[in-house]
C-alpha positions in Angstrom: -59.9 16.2 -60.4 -62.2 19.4 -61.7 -63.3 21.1 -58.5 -66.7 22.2 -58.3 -69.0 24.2 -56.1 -69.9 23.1 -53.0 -71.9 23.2 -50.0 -71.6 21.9 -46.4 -74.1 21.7 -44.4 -75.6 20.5 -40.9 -79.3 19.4 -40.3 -79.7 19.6 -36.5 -81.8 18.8 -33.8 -81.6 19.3 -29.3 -80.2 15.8 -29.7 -78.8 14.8 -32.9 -77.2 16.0 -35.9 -76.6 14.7 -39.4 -73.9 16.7 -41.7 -74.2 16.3 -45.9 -72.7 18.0 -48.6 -74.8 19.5 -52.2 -72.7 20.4 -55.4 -73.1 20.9 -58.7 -76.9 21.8 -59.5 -77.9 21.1 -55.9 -77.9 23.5 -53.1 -78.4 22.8 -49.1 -81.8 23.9 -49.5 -82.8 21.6 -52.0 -81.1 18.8 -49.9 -82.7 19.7 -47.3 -86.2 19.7 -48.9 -85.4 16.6 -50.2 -84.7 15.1 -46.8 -87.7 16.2 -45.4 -89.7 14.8 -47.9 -88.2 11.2 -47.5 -86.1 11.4 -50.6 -81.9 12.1 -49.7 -81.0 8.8 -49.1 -80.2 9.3 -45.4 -82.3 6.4 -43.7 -81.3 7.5 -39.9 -82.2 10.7 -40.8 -85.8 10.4 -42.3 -86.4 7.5 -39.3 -85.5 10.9 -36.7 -87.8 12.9 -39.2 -90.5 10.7 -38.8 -90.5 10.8 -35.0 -90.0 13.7 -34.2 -91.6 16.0 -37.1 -90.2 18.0 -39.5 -90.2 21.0 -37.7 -87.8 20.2 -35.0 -84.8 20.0 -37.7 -82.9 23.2 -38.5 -80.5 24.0 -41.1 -77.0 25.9 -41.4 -74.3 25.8 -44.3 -71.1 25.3 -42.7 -69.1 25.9 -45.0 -69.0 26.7 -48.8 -66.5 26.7 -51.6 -64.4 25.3 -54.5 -63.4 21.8 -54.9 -64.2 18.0 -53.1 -67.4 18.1 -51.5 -66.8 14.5 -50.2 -63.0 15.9 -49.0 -64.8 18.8 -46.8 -68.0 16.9 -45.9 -65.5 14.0 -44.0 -63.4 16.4 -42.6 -66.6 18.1 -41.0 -68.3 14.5 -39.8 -65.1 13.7 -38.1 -64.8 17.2 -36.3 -68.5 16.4 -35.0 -68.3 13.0 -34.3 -65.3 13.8 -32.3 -66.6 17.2 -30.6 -70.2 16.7 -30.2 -72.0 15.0 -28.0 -75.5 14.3 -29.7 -75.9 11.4 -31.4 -75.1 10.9 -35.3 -78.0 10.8 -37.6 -75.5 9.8 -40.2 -75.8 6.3 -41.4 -71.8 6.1 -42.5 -68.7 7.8 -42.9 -69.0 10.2 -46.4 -68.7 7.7 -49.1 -67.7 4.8 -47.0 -70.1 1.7 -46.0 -72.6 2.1 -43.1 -71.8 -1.9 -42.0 -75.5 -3.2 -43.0 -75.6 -6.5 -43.8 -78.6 -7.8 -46.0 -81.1 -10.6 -43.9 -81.8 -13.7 -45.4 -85.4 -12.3 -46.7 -82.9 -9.5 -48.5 -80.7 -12.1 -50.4 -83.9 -14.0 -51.4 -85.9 -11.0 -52.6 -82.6 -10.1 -54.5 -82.5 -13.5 -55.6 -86.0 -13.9 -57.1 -85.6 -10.5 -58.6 -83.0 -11.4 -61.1 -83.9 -15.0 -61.8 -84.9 -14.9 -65.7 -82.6 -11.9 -66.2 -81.1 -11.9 -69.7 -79.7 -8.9 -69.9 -76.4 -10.6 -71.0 -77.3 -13.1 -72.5 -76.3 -13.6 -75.7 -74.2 -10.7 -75.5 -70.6 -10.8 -77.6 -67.8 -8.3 -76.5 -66.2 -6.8 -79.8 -62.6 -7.0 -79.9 -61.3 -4.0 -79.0 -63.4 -4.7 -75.7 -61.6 -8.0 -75.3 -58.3 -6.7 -76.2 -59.1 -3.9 -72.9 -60.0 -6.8 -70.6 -56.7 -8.8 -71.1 -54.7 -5.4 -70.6 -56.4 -4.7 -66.9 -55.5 -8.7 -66.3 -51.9 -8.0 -67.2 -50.1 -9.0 -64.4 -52.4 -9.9 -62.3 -51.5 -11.6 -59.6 -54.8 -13.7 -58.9 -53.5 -16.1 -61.4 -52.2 -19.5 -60.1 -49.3 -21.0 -62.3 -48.2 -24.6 -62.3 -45.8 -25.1 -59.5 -48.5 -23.3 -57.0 -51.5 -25.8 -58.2 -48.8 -28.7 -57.1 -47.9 -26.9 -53.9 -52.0 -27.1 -53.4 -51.9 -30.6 -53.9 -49.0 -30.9 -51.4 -51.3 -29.4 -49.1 -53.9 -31.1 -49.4 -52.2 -34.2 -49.0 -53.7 -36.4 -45.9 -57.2 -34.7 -46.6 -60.2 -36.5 -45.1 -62.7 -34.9 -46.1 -64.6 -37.9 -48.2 -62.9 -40.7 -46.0 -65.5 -43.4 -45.2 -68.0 -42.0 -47.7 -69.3 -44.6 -50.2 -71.4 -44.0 -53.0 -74.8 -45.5 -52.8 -76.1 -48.2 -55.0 -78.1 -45.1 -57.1 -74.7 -43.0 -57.6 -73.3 -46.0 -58.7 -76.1 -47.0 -60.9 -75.7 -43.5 -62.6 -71.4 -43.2 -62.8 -72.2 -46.3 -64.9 -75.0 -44.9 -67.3 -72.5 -41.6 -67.7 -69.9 -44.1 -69.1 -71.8 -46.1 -70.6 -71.5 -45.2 -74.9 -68.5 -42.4 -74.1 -66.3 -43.3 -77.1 -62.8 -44.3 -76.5 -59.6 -42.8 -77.7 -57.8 -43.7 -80.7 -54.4 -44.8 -80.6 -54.1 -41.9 -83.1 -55.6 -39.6 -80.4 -53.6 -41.3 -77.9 -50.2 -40.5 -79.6 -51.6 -37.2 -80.7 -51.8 -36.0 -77.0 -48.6 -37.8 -75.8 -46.7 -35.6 -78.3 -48.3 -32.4 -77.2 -47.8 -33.2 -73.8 -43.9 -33.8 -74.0 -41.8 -31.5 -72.0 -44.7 -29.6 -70.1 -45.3 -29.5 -66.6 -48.5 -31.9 -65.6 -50.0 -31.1 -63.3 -51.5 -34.0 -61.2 -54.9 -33.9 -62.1 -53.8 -33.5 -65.1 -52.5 -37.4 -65.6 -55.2 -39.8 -66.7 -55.5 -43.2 -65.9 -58.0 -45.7 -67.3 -59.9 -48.6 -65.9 -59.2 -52.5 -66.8 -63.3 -53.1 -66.5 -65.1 -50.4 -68.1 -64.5 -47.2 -70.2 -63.7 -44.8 -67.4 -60.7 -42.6 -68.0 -60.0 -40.0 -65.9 -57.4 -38.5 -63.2 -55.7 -40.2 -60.2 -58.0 -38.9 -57.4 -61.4 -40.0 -59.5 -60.0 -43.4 -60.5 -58.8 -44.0 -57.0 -62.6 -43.7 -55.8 -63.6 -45.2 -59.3 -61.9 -48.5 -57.8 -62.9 -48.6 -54.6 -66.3 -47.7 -55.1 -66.8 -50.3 -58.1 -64.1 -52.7 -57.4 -62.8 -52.2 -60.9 -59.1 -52.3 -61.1 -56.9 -49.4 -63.1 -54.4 -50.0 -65.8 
């Protein structure tokens, strides 16, 4: 890491006390103007500002130097927190998450502001991009093989989740107009994926069954409520 200049300091009050850091281009000064003025992202801080007036903050540098700001800025928040009795005006730990969590009316605002966003759409990664993305995926570990997917199922054997559920005469009415035209496989197609299927694992959603009274082919679990919902019988 390059070490840079740095500058700790401590905005204070008779009650409270909020503890920052300025490198780089920025001094505490020009922190603390910024503070006052609304503008260095400390919310706590510009709330107690707002209250109380600007004039009954001070500033002191603590402590300057060469290096991590965000290093000597934590070690000074925890030598407060643990030593002082005023209150924090800190919203969080030096680069760590201040627990807020976003209302409803903050997701929907959110929500609404990026519906009709295309700023990737369309977008093509070249191949050098590609060939980056399957290198950080190397051995990852978030990828489920074929013996876990059937220790799932296992699991998930006795599941009544959808048990007493029947479709309604609409859902019905539509699972039929979905079938309805779907061409069928070829015996060519048929033999075609029964070669290429030889000797690997299937998974069990992977097995297809077809119907005896209409088109639908599909896995175990679907023609299993295919049947009972219709009263169609499987092959």
């Amino acid at each position: 890491m390059t070490e840079k200049p740095y500058e700790i300091y401590e905005i204070t009050t008779k009650d409270y006390w909020y503890v920052g850091s300025a490198s780089g281009n920025s001094t505490a000064r020009k922190r603390f103007t910024k503070h006052i003025g609304g503008r260095g992202n400390a919310k706590k801080l510009w709330a107690a500002i707002q209250e109380l007036g600007s004039e009954a903050f001070s500033l002191r540098v603590i402590e300057s130097g060469l290096g991590d700001p965000i290093e000597a800025e934590t070690r000074w928040y925890y030598k407060y927190l643990e030593n002082d009795t005023r209150q924090t005006l800190n919203g969080k730990c030096p680069n760590g998450w201040d627990g807020h969590v976003p209302s409803e009316e903050d997701r929907e605002r959110s929500r609404q502001r990026l519906l009709g966003n295309t700023y990737s759409l369309g977008l093509k990664r070249s191949v050098e991009t590609r060939a980056k993305l399957s290198a950080a995926k190397t051995g990852s570990t978030r990828r489920v093989g074929p013996n876990e997917s059937a220790i799932r199922s296992l699991r998930n054997l006795g599941n009544t989740y959808g048990k007493g559920k029947h479709p309604s005469p609409e859902t019905l009415q539509k699972l039929s107009n979905w079938q309805k035209g779907k061409p069928k496989w070829s015996d060519e197609q048929r033999a075609a994926m029964s070669v290429a299927r030889k000797g690997r694992f299937m998974h069990v959603n992977q097995m297809q069954y077809e119907c005896a009274d209409c088109d639908m082919v599909t896995n175990p679990g679907s023609m299993a409520r295919h049947t009972k919902a219709s009263g169609h019988t499987k092959r």
